[in-house]
N, C-alpha and C positions, 0 to 999 in steps of 0.2 A: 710193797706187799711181797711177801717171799711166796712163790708159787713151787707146786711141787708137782719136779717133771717126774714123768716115769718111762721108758724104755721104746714105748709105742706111740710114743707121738703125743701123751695125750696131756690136761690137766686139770687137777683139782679147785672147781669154783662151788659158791655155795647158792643155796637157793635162798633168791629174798626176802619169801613168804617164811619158811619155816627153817631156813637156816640149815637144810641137808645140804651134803657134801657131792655134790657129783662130777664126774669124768667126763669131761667133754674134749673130741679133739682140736688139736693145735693147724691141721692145716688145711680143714674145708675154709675159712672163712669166716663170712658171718654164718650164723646157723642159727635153729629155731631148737629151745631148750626145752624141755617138758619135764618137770620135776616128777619123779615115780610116788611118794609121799602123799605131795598136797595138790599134785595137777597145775602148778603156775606153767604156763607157758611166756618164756620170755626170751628176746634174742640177745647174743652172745658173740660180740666181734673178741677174737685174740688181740688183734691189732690198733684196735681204738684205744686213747688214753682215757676215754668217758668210759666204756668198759670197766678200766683196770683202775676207776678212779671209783667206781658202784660199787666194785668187789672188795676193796679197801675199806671202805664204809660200813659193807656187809659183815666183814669179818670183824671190824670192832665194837659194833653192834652184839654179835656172836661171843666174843669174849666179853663186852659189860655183864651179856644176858646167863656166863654160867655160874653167879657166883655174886654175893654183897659183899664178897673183900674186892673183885675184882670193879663192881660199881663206884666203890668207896675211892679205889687205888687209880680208876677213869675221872671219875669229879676232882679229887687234888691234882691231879695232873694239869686238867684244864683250868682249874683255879689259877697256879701257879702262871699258867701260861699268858692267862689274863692280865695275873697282877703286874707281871715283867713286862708288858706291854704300854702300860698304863703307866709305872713307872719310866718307861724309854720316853714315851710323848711328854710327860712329865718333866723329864731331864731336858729334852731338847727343848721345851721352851721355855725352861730358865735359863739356858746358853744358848737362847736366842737361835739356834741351829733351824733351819727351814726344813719342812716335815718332806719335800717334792724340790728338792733345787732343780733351778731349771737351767 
């Protein structure tokens, strides 16, 4: 996720409810979030990869939600990502290749 620092310590995450932007800092810790918007109250570690793994999620959530080119341009992507998959396990057991060698 590209995160956008800015000068005071602080950074930009989105709110999960309604998808606003807000500034929260980088060096209390965990902290309790209060969206100004829609009132979600949720907490906010910097330092968790379950954090930074919500916010990722949030944000491409955020981009499907501004636009049907941008839905259109989400759904072929993960189409694609499917099919290359399906095609891998496909290959590998026509060449016999074991999906987990142990």
């Amino acid at each position: 996720m590209k995160y956008q620092y800015s000068p005071d310590n602080k950074i930009i995450i989105k709110c999960s409810k309604c998808l606003n932007r807000l500034r929260v800092p980088l060096d209390k810790g965990k902290i309790s979030v209060t969206c100004p918007v829609c009132g979600k109250v949720f907490l906010y570690n910097p330092d968790s990869i379950l954090d930074t793994l919500k916010q990722i999620v949030i944000s491409i959530r955020a981009y499907v939600a501004r636009s049907k080119r941008n839905k259109i341009i989400f759904l072929g992507v993960v189409l694609a990502v499917i099919l290359a998959l399906v095609l891998l396990v496909l290959l590998m057991k026509r060449n016999k290749v074991p999906l987990y060698p142990l």
